[in-house]
N, C-alpha and C positions, 0 to 999 in steps of 0.2 A: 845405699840410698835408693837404688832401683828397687830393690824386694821392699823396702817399706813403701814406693810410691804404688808398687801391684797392691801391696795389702790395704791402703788406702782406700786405693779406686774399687776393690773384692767388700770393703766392710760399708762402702756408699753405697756399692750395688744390691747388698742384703738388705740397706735400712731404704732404699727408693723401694724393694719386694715389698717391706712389710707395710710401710706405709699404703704404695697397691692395695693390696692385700685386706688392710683396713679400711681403706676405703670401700673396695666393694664388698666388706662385710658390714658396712654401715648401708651402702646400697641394698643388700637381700634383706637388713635387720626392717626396713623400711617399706621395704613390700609387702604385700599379703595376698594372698589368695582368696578370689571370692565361691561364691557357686553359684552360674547363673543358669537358667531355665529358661528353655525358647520354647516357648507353647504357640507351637503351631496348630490355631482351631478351626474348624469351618465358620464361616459367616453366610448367612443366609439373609438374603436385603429385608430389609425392614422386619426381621423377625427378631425386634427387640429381647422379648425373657428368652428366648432359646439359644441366643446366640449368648445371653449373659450369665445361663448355667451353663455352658460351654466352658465360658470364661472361670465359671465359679470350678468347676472340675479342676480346670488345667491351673488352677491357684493350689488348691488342695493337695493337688499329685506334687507341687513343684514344693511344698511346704515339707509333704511328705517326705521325700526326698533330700531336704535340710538342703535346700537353695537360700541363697542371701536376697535375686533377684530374680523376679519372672518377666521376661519381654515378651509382649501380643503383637499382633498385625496391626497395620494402618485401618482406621476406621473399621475396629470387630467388632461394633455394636449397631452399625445402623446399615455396614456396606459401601463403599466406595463411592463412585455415581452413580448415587443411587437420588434420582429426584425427590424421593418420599423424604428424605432424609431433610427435605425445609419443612417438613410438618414437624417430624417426630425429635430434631436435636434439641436438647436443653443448653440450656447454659453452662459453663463450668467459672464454678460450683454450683452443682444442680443437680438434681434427682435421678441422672444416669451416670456421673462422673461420682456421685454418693455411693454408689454401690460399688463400685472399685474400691471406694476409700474402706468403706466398711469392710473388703476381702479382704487387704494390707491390715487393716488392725488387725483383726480377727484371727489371722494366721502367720502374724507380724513378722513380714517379708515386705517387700520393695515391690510394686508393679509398674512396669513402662507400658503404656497402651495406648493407640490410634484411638482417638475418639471421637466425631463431630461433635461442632460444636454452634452452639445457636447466637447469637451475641446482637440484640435486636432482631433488624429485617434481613440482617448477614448472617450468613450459614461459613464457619469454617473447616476446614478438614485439619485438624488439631492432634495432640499428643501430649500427655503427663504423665508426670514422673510422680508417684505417691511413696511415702515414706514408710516403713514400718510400723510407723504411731499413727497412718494416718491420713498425715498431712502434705496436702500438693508442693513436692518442691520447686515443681518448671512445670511450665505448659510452653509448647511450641507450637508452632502456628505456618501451617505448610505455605512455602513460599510460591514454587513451579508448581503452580496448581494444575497444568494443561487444561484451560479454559475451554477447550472447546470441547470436552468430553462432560460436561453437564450443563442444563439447560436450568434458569439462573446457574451460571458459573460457583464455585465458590472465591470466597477474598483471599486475596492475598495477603500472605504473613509480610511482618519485617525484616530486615536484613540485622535488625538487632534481636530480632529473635532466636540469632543464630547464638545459642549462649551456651556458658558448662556454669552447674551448681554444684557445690561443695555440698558431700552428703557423708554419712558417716564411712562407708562403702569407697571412697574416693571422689576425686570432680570426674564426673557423668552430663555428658553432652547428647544434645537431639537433633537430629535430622528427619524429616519423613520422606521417603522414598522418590521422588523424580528431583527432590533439590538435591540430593548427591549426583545428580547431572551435571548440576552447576560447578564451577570450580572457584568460582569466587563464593558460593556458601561454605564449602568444604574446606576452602583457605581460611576462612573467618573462624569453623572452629577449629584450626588444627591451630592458629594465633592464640587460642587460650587455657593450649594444654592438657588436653584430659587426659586423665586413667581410662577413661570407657566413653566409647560413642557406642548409643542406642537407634538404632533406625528402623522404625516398622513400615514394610511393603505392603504394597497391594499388586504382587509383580505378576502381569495378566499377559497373555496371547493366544493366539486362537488356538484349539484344540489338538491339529495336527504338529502344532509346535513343541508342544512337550514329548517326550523331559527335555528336548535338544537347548529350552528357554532357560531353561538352572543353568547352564552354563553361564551366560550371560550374567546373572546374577552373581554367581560367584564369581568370576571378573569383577564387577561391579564393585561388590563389596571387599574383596584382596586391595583393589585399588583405593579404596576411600582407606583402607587401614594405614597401606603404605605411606598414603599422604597426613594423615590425623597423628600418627606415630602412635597407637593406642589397637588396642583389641576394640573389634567391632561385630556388635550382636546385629544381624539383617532378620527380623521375621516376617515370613510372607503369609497372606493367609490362603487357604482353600475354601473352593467355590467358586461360582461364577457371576458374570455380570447381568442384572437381568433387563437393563434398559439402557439408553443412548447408542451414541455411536458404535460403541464395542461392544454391545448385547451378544451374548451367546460365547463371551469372552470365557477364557480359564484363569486360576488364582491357579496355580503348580506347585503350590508348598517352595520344597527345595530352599527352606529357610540358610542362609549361610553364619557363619562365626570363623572369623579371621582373627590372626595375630598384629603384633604393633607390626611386625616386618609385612603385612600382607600374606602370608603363609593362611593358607584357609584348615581348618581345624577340624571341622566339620560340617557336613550336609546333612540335613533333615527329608524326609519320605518325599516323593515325587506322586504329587495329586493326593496325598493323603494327611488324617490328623496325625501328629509327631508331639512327643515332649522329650528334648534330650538336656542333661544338665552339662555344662561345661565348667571346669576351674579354669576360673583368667587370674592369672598374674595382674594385680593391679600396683601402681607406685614406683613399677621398676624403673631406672633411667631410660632416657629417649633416646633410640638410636643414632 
């Protein structure tokens, strides 16, 4: 009676393995791996086409290369605070956010890119997600604008702009760089589950501060992963600020890419352009 009651509990314990087993071979069957592209470019204020063949290069190389997705900096077409930037934003959809679309067709890849954005007599500091075919699938709309670093300020996003979109790629969420300060934005998107959070930086300090400032950043973004339970792309740009408060500020590159655990993956050039491609595991289970 004892040896059948062992063989019992020995042939339960084989069939709870396999079950195991099956299950987390239903987990990997479900995942996939992307290739994303952190195109770290220079921005130079208000130098509209230069700063857009910039963008068009580092599309190119990141196609070349057979990336799925290419992430840019916060505002790499007109400059951060940059005051110029209420003449020169368009609207999105508009004749600066077109030309993104037209590099995503063209080389039918995915682009995440800080873009201002003009929206009447409101100037925002923005971000979209373009599709492969094209088409805008999120725009986000920066929340912690640190108002006092531009003269008109820019508007403030919503708190429901805090979102993730279903894309073929996985659900892909946006943040831009000083709302992952926030931890009620970062709770809002880690509540709706993504495979990948996107956040393009404008991550600046003065000159004698680098490289010791990539630290901080990557801190920065280890911790938005840990919390979002997802890989997270930071791209920073290169260049400086050439007016307000912070004029004569530095952009330090040092773009970060963290795991869902916070483990940081890689660092990109310190004060220089970079393009590095990384494979994220996307769909795996959340820790």
């Amino acid at each position: 009676m004892a040896r059948m009651f062992q063989f019992c509990v020995a042939a339960l314990a084989v069939m709870l393995f396999l079950v195991g087993a099956a299950d987390d071979a239903q987990v990997e069957s479900e995942a996939k791996v992307i290739r994303v592209a952190v195109c770290q470019t220079l921005c130079i204020d208000s130098d509209v086409e230069g700063n857009l063949r910039r963008i068009a290069y580092a599309v190119e190389e990141a196609a070349r290369r057979k990336a799925d997705l290419a992430c840019f900096p916060e505002t790499a077409v007109l400059g951060w605070v940059n005051p110029k930037a209420h003449e020169l934003a368009k609207p999105i959809p508009g004749p600066l956010s077109d030309r993104i679309v037209e590099l995503a067709r063209k080389h039918k890849l995915m682009i995440a890119i800080g873009i201002c954005e003009k929206d009447g007599d409101k100037l925002y500091d923005s971000a979209i997600l373009v599709g492969a075919d094209g088409r805008i699938l999120h725009k986000h709309r920066k929340i912690n604008t640190l108002v006092e670093l531009l003269t008109p300020p820019y508007e403030r996003g919503l708190l429901a702009d805090v979102r993730v979109v279903d894309t073929p790629l996985g659900r892909i969420g946006m943040l831009i760089c000083a709302d992952t300060f926030k931890e009620e934005y970062v709770q809002r998107l880690a509540e709706q589950s993504p495979d990948l959070a996107v956040v393009p930086y404008g991550w600046a300090a003065g000159v004698n501060q680098w490289p010791g400032h990539g630290k901080n950043l990557a801190t920065l973004v280890g911790s938005v992963a840990r919390r979002v339970k997802c890989p997270v792309v930071g791209t920073d740009l290169v260049g400086s600020i050439s007016a307000g408060p912070w004029k004569g500020m530095t952009y330090g590159g040092q773009s970060v890419v963290a795991d869902g655990k916070g483990d940081v993956l890689g660092v990109l050039k310190d004060r220089d352009t970079d393009l590095r491609v990384f494979e994220l595991p996307i769909g795996v289970a959340k820790p």
